[in-house]
C-alpha positions as CSV (number, residue, x, y, z in Angstrom):
1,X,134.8,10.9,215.7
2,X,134.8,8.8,218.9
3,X,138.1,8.2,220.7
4,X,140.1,4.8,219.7
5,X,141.2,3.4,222.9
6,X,143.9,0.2,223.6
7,X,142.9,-2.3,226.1
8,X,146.4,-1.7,227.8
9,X,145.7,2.6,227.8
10,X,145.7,3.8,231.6
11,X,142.3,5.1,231.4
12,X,140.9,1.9,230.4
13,X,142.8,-0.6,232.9
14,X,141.8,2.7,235.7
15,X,137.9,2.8,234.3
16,X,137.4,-0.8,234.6
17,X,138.9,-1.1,238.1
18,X,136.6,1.7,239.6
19,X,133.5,-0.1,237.8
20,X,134.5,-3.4,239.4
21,X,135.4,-1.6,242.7
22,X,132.1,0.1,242.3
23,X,130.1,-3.2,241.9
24,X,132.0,-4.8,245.0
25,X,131.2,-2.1,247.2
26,X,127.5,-2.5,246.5
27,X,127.5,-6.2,246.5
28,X,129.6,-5.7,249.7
29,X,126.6,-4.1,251.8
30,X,124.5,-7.3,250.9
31,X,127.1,-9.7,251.5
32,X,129.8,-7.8,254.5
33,X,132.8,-9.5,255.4
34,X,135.2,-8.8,252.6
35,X,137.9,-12.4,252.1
36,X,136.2,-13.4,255.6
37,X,133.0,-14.2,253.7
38,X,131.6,-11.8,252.1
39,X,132.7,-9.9,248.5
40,X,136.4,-11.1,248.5
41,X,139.3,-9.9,246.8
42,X,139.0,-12.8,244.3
43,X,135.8,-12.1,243.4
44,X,137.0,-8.0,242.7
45,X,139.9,-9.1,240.4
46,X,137.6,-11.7,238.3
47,X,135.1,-9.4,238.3
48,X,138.0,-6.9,236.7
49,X,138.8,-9.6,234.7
50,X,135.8,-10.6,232.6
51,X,134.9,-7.1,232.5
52,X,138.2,-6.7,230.8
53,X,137.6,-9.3,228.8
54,X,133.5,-8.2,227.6
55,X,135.0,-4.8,226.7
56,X,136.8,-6.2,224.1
57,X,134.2,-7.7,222.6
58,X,134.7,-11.4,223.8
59,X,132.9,-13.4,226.4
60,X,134.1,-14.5,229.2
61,X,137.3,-17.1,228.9
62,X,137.5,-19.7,231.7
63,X,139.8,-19.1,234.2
64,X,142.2,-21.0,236.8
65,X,140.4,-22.6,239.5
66,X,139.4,-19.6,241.9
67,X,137.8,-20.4,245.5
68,X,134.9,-17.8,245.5
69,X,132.6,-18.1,248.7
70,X,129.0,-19.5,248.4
71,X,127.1,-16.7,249.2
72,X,123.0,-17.1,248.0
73,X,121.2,-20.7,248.0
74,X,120.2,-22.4,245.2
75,X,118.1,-25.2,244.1
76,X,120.9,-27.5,243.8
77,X,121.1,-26.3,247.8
78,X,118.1,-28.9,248.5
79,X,119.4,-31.8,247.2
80,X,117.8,-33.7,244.4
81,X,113.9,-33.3,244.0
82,X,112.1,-36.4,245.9
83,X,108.9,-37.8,244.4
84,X,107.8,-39.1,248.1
85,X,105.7,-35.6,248.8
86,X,105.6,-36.2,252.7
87,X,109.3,-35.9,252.9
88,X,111.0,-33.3,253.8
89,X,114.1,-31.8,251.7
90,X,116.8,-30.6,254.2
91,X,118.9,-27.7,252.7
92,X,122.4,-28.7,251.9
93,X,125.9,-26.3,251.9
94,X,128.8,-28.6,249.7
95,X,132.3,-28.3,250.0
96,X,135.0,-30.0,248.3
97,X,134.3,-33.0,246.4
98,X,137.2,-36.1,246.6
99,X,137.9,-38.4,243.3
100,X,139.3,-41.5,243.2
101,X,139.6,-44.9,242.0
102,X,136.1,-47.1,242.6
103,X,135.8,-50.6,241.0
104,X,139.0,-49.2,238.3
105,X,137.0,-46.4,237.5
106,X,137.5,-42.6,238.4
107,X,135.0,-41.4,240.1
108,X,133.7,-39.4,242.8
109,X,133.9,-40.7,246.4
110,X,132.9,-38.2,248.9
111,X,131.6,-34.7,249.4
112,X,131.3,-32.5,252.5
113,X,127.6,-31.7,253.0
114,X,127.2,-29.2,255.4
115,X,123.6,-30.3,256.1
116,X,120.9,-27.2,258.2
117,X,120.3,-28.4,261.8
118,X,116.8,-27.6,262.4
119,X,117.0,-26.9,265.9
120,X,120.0,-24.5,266.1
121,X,119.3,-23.2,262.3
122,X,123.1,-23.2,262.0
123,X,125.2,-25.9,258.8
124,X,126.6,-28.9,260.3
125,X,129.4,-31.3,259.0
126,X,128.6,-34.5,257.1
127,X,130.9,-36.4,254.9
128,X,128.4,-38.2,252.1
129,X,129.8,-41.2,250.7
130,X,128.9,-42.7,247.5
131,X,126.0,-44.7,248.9
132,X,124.7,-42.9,251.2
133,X,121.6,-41.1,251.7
134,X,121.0,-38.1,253.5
């Protein structure tokens, strides 16, 4: 008969801590740098924490707002698709986004786009404003 474990048993809270430290430490040699941008110590204890949470047979819960660094590109990266095929998409890094009041409505009113510099391939700052266009 297998063994009947408790979520809050020792060997459970120690097992799922050496998996998630396990997983960070690989992910770490992809992504160096640790809280200076790589694998931070954020990522490790929500990592621990939704493992925690699929062992007991539930998915995921959301969480409190947690700051994890951006560390692959996505398609959202490139900005919206453009219909015009000679121009060019220029990938895109976003940061925080700013709400606020517009017209008595609540809405967003600025994003920092770190936009790719072709010539020094290096992300430089933008603020977009509702209007603009990059």
């Amino acid at each position: 008969m297998p063994t009947v474990l408790h979520v809050d048993d020792k060997i459970v809270k120690e097992t799922v801590e050496a998996a998630a430290a396990a997983a960070c430490n690989v992910l770490d040699e992809l992504f160096p740098g640790s809280d200076s941008g790589g694998i931070s110590s954020d990522f490790h204890g929500l990592l621990t924490r939704q493992i925690m949470e699929m062992i007991q047979g539930r998915t995921p819960r959301p969480t409190r707002e947690i700051h994890l660094q951006k560390l692959v590109m996505n398609g959202d990266d490139f900005g919206p698709q453009l219909d015009d095929r000679d121009m060019m998409c220029m990938p895109i890094r976003v940061g925080h986004v700013s709400w606020g009041i517009v017209n008595g409505r609540y809405q967003r009113i600025g994003v920092d786009i770190l936009g790719l510099d072709p010539l020094s391939d290096h992300f430089g700052y933008r603020d977009l404003v509702v209007g603009d266009h990059i």
